[in-house]
Each structure stands twice: as structure tokens, then as C-alpha cells.
N, CA, C and O atoms as CSV, one atom per row, in Angstrom:
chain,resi,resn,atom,element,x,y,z
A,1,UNK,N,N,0.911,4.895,18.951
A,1,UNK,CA,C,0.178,3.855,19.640
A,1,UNK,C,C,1.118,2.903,20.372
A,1,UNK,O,O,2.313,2.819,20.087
A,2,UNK,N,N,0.478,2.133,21.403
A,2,UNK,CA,C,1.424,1.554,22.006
A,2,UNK,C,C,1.682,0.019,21.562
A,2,UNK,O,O,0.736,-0.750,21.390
A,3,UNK,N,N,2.914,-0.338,21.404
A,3,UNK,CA,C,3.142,-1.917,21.265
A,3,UNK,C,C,3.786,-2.410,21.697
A,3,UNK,O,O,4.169,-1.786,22.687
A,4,UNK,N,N,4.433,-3.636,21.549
A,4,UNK,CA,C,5.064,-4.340,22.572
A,4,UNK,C,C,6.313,-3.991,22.974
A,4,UNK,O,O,6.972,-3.230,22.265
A,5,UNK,N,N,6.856,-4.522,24.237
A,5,UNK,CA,C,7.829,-3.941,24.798
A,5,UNK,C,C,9.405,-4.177,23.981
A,5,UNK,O,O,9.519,-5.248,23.386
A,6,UNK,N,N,10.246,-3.497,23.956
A,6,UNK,CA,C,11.490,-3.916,23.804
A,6,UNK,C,C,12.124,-4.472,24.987
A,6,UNK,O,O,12.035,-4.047,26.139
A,7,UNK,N,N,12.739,-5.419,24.584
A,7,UNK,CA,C,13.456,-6.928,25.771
A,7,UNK,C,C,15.066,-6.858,25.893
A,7,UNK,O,O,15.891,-7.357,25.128
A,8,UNK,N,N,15.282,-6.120,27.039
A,8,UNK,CA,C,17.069,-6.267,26.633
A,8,UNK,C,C,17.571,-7.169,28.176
A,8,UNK,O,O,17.477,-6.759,29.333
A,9,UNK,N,N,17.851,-7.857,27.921
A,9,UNK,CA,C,19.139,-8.412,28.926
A,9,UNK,C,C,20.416,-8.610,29.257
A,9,UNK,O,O,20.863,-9.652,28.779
A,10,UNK,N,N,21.171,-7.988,29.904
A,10,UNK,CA,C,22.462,-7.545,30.277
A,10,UNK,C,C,22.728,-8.702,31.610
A,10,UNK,O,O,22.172,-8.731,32.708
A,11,UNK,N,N,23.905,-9.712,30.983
A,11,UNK,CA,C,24.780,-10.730,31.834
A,11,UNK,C,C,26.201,-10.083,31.968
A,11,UNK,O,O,26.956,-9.905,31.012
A,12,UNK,N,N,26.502,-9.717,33.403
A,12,UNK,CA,C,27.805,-9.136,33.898
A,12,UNK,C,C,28.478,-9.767,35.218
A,12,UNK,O,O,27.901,-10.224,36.205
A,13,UNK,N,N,29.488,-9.695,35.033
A,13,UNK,CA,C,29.931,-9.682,36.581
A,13,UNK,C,C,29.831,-8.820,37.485
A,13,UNK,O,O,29.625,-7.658,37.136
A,14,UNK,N,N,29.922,-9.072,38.583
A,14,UNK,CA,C,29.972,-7.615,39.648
A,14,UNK,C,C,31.244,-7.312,39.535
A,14,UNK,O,O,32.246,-7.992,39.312
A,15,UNK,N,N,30.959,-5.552,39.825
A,15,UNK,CA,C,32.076,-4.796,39.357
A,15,UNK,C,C,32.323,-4.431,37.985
A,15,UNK,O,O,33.023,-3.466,37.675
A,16,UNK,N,N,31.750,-5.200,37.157
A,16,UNK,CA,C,31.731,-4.554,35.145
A,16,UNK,C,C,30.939,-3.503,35.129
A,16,UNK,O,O,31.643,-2.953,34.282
A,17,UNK,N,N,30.133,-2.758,35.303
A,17,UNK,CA,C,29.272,-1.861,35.006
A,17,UNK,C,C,27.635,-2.671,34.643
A,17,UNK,O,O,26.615,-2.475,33.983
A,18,UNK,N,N,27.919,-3.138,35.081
A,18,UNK,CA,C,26.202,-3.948,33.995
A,18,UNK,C,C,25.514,-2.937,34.739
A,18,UNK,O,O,25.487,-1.924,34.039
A,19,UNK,N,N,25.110,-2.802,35.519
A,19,UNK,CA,C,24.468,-1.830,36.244
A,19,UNK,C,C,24.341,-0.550,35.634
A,19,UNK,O,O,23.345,-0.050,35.111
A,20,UNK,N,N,25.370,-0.139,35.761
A,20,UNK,CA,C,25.644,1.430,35.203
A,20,UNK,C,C,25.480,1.274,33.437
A,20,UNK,O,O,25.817,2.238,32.749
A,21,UNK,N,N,24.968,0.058,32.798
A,21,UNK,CA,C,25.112,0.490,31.444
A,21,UNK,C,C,23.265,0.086,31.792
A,21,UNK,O,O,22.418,0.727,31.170
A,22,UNK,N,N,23.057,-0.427,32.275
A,22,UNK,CA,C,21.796,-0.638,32.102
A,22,UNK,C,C,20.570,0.564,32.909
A,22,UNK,O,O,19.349,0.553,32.747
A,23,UNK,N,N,21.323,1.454,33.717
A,23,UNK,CA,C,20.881,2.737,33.587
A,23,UNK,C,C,21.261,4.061,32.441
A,23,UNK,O,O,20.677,4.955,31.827
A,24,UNK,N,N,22.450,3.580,32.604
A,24,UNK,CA,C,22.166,4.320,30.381
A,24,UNK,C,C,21.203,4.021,30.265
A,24,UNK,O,O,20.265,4.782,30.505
A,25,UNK,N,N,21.024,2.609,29.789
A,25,UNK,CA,C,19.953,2.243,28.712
A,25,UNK,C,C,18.590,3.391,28.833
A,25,UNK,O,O,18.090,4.378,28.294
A,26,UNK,N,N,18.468,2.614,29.750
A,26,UNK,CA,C,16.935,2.850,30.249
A,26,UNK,C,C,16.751,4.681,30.418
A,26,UNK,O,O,15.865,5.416,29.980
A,27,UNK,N,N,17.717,4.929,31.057
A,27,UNK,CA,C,17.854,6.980,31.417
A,27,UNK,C,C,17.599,7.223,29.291
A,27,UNK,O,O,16.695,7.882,28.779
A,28,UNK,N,N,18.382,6.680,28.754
A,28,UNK,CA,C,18.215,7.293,27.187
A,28,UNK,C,C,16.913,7.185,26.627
A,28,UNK,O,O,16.215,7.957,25.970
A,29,UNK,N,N,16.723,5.688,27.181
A,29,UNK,CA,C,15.044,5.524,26.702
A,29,UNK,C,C,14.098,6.719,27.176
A,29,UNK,O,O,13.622,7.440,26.299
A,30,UNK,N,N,13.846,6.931,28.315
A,30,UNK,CA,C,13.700,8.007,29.091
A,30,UNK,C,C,13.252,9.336,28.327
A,30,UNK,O,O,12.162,9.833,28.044
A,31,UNK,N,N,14.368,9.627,28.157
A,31,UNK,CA,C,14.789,10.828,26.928
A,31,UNK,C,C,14.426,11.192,25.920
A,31,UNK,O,O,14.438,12.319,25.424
A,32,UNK,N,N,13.961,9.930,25.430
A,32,UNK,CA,C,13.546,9.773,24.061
A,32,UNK,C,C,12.242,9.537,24.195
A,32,UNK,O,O,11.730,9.258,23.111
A,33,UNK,N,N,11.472,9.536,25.128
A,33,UNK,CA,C,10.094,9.296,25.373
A,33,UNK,C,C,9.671,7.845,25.634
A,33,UNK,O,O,8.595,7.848,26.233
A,34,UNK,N,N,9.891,7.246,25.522
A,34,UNK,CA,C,9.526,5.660,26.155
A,34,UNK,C,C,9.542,5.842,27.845
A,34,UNK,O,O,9.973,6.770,28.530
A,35,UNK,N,N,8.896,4.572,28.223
A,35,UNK,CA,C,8.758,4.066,29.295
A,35,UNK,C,C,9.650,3.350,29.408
A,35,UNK,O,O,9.675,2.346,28.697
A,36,UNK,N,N,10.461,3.545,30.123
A,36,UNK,CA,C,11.705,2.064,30.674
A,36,UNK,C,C,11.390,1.897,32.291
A,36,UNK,O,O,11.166,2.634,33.252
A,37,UNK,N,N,11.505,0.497,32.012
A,37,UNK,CA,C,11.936,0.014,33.414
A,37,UNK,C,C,12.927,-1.030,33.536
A,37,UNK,O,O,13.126,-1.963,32.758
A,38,UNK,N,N,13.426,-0.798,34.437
A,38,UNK,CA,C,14.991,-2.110,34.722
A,38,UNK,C,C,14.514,-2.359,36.207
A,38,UNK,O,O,13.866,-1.642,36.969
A,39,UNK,N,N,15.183,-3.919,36.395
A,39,UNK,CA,C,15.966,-4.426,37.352
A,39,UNK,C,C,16.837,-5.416,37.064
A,39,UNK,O,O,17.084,-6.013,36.016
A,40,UNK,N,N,17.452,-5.530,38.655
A,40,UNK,CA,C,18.798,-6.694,38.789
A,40,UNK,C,C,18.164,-7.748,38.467
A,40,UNK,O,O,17.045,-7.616,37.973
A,41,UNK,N,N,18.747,-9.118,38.676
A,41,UNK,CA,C,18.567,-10.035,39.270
A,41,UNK,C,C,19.299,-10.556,40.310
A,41,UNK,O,O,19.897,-11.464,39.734
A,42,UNK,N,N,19.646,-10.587,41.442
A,42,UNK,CA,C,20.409,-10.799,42.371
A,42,UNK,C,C,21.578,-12.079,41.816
A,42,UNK,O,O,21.459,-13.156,41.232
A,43,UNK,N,N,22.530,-11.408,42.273
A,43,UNK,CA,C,23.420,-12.266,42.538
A,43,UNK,C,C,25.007,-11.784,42.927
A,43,UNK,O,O,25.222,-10.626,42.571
A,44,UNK,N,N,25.552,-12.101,43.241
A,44,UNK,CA,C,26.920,-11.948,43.932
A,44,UNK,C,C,27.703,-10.886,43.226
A,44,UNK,O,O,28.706,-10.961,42.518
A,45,UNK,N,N,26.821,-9.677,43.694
A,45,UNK,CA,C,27.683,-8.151,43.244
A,45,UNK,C,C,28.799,-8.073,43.311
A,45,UNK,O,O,29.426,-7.992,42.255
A,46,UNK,N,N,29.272,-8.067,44.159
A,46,UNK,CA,C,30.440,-7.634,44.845
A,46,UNK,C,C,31.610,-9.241,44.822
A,46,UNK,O,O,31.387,-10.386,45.215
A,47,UNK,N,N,32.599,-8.735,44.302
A,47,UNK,CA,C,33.437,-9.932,44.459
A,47,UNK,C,C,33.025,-10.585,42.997
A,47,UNK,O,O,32.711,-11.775,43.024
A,48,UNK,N,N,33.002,-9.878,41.677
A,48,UNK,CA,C,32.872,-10.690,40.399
A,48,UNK,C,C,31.966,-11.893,40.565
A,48,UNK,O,O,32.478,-12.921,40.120
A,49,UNK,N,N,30.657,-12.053,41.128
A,49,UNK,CA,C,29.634,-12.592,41.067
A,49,UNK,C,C,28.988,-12.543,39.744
A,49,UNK,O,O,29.421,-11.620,39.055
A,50,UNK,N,N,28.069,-13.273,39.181
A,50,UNK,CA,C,27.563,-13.532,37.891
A,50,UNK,C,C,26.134,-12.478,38.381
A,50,UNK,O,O,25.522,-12.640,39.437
A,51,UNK,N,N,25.870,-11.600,37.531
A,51,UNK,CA,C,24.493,-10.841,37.889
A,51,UNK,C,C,24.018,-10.890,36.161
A,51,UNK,O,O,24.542,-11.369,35.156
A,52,UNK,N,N,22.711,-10.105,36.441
A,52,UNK,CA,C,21.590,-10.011,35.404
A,52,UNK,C,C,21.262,-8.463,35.619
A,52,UNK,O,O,21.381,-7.763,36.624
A,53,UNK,N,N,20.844,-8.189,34.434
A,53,UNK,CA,C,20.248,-6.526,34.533
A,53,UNK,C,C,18.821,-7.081,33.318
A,53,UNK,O,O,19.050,-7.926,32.452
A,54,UNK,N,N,17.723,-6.569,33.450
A,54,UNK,CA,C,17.183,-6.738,32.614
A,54,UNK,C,C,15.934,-5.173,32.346
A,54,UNK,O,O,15.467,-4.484,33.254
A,55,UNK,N,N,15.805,-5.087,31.582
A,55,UNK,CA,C,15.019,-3.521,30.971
A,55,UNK,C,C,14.172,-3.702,29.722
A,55,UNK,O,O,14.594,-3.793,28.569
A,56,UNK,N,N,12.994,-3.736,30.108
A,56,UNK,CA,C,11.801,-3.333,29.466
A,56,UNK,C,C,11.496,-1.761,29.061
A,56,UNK,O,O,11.637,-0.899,29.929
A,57,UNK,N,N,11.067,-1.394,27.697
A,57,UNK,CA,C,11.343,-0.092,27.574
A,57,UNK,C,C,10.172,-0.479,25.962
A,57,UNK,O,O,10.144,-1.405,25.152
A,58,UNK,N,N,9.309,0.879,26.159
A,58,UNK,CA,C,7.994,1.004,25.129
A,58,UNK,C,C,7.641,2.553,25.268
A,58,UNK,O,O,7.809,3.314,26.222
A,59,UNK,N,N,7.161,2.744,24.156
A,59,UNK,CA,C,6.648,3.788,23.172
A,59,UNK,C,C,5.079,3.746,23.658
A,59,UNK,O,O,4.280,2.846,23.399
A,60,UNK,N,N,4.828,4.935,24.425
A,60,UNK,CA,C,3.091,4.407,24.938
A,60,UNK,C,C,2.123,5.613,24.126
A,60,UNK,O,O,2.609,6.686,23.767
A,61,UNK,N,N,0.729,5.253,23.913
A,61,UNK,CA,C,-0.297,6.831,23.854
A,61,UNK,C,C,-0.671,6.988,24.890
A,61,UNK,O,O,-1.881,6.910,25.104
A,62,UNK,N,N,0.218,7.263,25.897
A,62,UNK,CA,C,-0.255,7.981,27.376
A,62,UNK,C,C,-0.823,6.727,28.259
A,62,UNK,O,O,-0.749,6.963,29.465
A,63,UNK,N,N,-1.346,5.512,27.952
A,63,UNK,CA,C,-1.414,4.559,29.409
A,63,UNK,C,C,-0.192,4.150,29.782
A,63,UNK,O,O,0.795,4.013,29.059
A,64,UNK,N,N,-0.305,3.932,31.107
A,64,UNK,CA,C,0.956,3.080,31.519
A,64,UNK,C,C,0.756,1.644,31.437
A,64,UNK,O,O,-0.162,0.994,31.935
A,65,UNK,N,N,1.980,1.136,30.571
A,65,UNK,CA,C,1.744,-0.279,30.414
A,65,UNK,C,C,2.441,-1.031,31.723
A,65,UNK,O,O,3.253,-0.657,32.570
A,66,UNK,N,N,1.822,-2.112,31.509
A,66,UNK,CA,C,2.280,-3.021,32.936
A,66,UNK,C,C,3.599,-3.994,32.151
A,66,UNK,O,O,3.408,-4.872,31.310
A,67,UNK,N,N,5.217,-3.455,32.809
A,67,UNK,CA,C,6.398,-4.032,32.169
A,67,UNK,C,C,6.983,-5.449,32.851
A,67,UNK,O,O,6.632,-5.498,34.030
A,68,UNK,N,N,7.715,-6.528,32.477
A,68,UNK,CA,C,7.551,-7.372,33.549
A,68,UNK,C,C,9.054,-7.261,34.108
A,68,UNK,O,O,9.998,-6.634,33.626
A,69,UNK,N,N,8.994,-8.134,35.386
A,69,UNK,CA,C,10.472,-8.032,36.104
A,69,UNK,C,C,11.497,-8.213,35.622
A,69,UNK,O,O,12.487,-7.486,35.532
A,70,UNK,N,N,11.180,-9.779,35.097
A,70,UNK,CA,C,12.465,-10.811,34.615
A,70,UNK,C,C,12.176,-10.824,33.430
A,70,UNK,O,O,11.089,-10.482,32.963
A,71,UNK,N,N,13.431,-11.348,32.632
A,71,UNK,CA,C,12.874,-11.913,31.274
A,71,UNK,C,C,12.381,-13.284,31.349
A,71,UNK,O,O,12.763,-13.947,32.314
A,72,UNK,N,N,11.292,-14.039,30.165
A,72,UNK,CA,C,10.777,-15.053,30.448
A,72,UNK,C,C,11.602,-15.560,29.065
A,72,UNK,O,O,11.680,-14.882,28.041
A,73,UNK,N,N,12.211,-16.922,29.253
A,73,UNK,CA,C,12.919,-17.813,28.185
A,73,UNK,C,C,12.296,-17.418,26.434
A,73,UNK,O,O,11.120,-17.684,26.184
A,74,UNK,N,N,13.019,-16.911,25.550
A,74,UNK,CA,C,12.703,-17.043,24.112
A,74,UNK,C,C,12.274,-15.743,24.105
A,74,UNK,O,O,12.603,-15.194,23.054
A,75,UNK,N,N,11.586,-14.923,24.963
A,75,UNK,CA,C,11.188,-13.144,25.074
A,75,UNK,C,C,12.334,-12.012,24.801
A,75,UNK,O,O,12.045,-10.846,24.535
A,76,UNK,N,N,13.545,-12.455,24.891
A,76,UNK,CA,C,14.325,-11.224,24.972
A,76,UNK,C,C,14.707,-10.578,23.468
A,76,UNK,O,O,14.947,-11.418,22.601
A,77,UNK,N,N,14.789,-9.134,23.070
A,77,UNK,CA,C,15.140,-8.805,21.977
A,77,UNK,C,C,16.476,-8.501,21.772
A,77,UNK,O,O,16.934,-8.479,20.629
A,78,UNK,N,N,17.203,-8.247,22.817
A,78,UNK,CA,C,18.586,-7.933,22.411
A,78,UNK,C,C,19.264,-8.343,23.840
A,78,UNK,O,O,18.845,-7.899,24.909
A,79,UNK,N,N,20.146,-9.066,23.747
A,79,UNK,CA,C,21.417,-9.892,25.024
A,79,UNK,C,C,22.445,-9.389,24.760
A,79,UNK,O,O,22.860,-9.395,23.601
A,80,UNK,N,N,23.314,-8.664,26.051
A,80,UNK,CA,C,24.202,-8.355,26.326
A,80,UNK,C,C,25.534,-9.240,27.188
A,80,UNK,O,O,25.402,-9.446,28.394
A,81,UNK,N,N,26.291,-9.530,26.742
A,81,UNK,CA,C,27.098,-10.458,27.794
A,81,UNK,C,C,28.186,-9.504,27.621
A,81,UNK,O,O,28.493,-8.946,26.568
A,82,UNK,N,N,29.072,-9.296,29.450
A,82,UNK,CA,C,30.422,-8.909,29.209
A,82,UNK,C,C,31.229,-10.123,29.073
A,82,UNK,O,O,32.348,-9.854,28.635
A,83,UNK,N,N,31.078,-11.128,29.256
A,83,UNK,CA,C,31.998,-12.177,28.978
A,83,UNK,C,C,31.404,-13.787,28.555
A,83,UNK,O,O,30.391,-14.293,29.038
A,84,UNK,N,N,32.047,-14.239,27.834
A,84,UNK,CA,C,31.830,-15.701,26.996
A,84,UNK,C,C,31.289,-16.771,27.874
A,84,UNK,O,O,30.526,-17.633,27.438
A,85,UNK,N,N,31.804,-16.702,29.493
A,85,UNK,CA,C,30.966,-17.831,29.922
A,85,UNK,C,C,29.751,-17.096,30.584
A,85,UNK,O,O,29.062,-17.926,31.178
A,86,UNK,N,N,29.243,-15.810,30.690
A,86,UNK,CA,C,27.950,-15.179,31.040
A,86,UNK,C,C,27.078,-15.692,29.631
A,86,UNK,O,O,25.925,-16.120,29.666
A,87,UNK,N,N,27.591,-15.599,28.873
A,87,UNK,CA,C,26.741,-15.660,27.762
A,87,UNK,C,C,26.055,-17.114,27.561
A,87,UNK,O,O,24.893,-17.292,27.195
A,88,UNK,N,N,26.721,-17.819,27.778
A,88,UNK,CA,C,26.551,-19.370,27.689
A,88,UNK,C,C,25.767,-19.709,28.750
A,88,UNK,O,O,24.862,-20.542,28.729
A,89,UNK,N,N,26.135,-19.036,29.706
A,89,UNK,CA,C,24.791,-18.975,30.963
A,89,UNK,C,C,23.185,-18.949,30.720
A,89,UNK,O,O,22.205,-19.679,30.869
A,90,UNK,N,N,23.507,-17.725,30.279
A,90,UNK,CA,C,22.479,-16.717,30.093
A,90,UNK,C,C,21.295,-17.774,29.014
A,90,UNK,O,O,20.107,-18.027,29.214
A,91,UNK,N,N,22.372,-18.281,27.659
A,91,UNK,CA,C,21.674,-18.656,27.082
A,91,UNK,C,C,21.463,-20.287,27.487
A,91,UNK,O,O,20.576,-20.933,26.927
A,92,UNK,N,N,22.206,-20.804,28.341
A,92,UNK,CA,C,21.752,-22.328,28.471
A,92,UNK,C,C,19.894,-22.502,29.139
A,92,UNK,O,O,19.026,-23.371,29.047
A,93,UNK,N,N,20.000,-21.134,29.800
A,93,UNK,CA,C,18.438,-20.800,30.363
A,93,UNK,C,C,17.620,-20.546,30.293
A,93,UNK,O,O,16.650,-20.371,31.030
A,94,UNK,N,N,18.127,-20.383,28.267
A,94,UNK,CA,C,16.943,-19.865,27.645
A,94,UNK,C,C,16.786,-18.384,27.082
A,94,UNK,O,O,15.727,-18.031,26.562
């Protein structure tokens, strides 16, 4: 049966992989039968810019659930930071 989504958010710089780990994620979820969905959040890719990856990913009985874009403050189940001041970011915002 279906329940609520799993919440992951990934804080990287451009150029770390956040990207590329956050299609892992989601490609494994995949695999394993869940629904994943990811996106970015824009920000200054290129040139060690501060970015966001975020991925919603659920276990369905065949409907498609409606996943959301962003994470919303206090929602996330598991945070990823590649570095100490992403993290402090990430979390000053909730």
C-alpha cells in the first residue's frame, strides 16, 4: 500500500557530484520499485556555486502519487551536505 513519501535533500557545490549522487539515489529507488522523483534547485552550478538536489521517492499499489518539487521546512527525512557551511545553510532554512 502506498504511504508517505521518503524526503532526501542533498546541499552541494557545483562541481561535487550532488547531481550525479542524487541520480543514484533516485535510478536505485527505481530499481527497487518505488517511484522517485528529483530536482535541482537552481543555483550557481558551475564555478562552486551553493546548489540543492532534492528527491522524493515512495512505494505505491499502482496509483501515481503526486511528489512535491522542493522540500518544505521540518519535511525532510534524510540531509545530505558535502560541506559544513552547506549544511548550516541548508539548515538555517529550515
Amino acid at each position: 500500500p502506498m504511504s508517505g513519501p521518503v524526503r532526501i535533500l542533498i546541499a552541494a557545490l557545483g562541481g561535487e557530484g550532488g547531481g550525479v549522487l542524487a541520480s543514484w539515489i533516485a535510478d536505485a529507488a527505481i530499481a527497487e520499485g518505488f517511484v522517485a522523483q528529483r530536482t535541482s534547485v537552481p543555483g550557481v552550478a558551475q564555478r562552486t556555486g551553493s546548489t540543492t538536489y532534492y528527491i522524493e521517492l515512495v512505494k505505491t499499489d499502482g496509483r501515481m502519487p503526486v511528489l512535491a518539487l522542493s522540500p518544505a521546512p521540518g519535511l525532510v527525512d534524510l540531509f545530505i551536505a558535502s560541506e559544513l557551511l552547506e549544511a548550516v545553510r541548508q539548515t538555517q532554512a529550515g
